[in-house]
C-alpha positions as CSV (number, residue, x, y, z in Angstrom):
1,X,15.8,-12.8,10.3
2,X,15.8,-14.7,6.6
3,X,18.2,-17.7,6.2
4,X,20.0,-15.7,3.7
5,X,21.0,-19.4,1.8
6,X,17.5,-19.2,1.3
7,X,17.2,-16.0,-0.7
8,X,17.9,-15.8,-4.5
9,X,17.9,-12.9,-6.9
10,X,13.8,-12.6,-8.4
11,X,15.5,-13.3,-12.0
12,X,16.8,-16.2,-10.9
13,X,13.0,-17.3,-9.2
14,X,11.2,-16.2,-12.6
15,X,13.7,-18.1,-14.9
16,X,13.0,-21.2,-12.6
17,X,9.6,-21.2,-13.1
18,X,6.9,-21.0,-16.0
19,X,4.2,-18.1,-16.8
20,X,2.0,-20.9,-16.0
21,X,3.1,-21.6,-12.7
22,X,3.8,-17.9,-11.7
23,X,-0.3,-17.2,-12.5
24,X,-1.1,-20.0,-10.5
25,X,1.1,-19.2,-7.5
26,X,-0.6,-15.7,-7.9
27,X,-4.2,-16.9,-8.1
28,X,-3.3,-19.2,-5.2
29,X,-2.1,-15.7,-3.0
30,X,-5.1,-14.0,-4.1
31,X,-8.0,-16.4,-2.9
32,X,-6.3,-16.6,0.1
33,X,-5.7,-12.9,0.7
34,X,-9.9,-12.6,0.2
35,X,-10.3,-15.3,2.8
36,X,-8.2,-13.5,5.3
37,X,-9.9,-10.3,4.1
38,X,-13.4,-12.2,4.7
39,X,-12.8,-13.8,8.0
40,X,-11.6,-10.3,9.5
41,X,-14.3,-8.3,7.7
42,X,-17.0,-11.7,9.8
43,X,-14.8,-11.0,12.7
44,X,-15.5,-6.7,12.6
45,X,-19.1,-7.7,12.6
46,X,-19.6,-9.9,15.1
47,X,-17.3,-7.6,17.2
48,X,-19.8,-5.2,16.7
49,X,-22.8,-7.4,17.6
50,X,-21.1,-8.0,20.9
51,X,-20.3,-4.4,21.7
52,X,-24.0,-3.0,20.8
53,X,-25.5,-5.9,22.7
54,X,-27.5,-4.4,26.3
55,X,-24.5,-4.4,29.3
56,X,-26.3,-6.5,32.7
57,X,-23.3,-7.5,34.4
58,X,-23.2,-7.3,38.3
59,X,-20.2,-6.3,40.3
60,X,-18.4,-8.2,42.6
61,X,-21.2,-7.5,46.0
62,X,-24.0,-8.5,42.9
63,X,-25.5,-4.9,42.5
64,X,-26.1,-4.3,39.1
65,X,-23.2,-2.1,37.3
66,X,-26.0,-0.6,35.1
67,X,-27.4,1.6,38.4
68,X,-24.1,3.0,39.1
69,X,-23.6,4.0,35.0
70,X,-26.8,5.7,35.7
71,X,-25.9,7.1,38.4
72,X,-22.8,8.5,36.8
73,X,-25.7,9.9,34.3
74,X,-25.8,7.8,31.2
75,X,-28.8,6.9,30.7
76,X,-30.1,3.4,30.8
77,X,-30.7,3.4,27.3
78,X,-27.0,4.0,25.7
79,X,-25.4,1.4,28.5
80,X,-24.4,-1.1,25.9
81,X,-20.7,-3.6,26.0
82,X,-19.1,-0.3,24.2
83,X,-20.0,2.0,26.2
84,X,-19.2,-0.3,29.4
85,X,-15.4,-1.0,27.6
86,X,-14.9,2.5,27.9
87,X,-16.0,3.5,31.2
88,X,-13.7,0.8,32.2
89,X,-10.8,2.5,30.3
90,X,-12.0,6.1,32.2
91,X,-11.9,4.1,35.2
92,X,-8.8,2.7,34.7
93,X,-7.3,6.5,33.6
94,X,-8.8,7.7,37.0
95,X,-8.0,5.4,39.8
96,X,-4.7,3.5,38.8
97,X,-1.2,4.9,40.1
98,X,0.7,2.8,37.6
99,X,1.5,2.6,33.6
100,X,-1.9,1.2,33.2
101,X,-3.0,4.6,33.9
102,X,-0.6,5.9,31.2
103,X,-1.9,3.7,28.7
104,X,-5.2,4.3,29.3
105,X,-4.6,8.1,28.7
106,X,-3.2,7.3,25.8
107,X,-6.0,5.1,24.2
108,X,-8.3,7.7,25.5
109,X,-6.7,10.2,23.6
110,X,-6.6,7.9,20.8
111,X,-10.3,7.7,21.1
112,X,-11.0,11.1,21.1
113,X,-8.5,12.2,18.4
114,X,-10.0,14.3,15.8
115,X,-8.8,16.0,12.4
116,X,-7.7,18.8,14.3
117,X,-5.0,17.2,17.3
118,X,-3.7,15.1,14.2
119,X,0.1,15.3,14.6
120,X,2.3,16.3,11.5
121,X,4.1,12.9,11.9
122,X,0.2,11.0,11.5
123,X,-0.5,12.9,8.0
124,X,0.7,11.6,4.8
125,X,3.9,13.5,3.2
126,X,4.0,14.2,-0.4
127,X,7.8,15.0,-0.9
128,X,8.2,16.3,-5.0
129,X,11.4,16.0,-5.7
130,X,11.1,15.8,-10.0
131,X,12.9,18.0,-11.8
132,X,10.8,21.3,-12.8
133,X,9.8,21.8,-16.6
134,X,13.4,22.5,-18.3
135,X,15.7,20.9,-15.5
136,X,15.7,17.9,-17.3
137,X,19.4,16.8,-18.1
138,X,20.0,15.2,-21.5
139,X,22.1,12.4,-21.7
């Protein structure tokens, strides 16, 4: 919640302060909204990396996890961190009894969402409410 002692009407702010200042506070926002923008575009790649990286983990008895992907039929070649991520989220849709289950239904779903399961509340509405040609009032 703002400290509403704190807020002030934006003429009041911009008769406070200079043109000068104002482009500098603005120049200030922008570098750092393209370093934030640059660190998450870094972070997207290496995130990438990581998930097209080869998968060799071993369960918990120390067999290879890679045999039993293959022996779900995925061949050895596309068992990658991605594709391990989401046969953990299948798993977790399969065998939990709990709202982990739910939500991993849901991200599934998510996953798999196309242009065509798009619900009306996803798409963009263009709502027209100007005045047709001749509706104009005159004042």
């Amino acid at each position: 919640m703002a400290n509403e002692q704190n807020l002030m009407p934006i003429e009041q702010v911009n008769s406070r302060r200079s043109r000068e200042e104002h482009s500098k506070d603005s120049a200030k926002g922008g570098k750092k909204s393209g370093e934030v923008r640059r660190k998450r575009k870094a972070m997207k790649e290496q995130m990438d990396l990581l998930l097209s990286l080869p998968f060799n983990l071993k369960d918990s008895k120390g067999n290879a996890v890679v045999d039993t992907l293959e022996f779900l039929g995925i061949d050895k070649d596309q068992i990658d961190n991605q594709m391990a991520i989401v046969i953990s989220l299948w798993k977790t849709a399969m065998n939990s009894n709990s709202a982990q289950q739910i939500n991993a239904v849901r991200e599934i779903r998510e996953i798999v969402k196309d242009e065509n399961t798009i619900d009306d509340d996803d798409r963009v509405q263009i709502i027209n409410d100007l005045p047709k040609d001749g509706e104009y009032e005159e004042s």
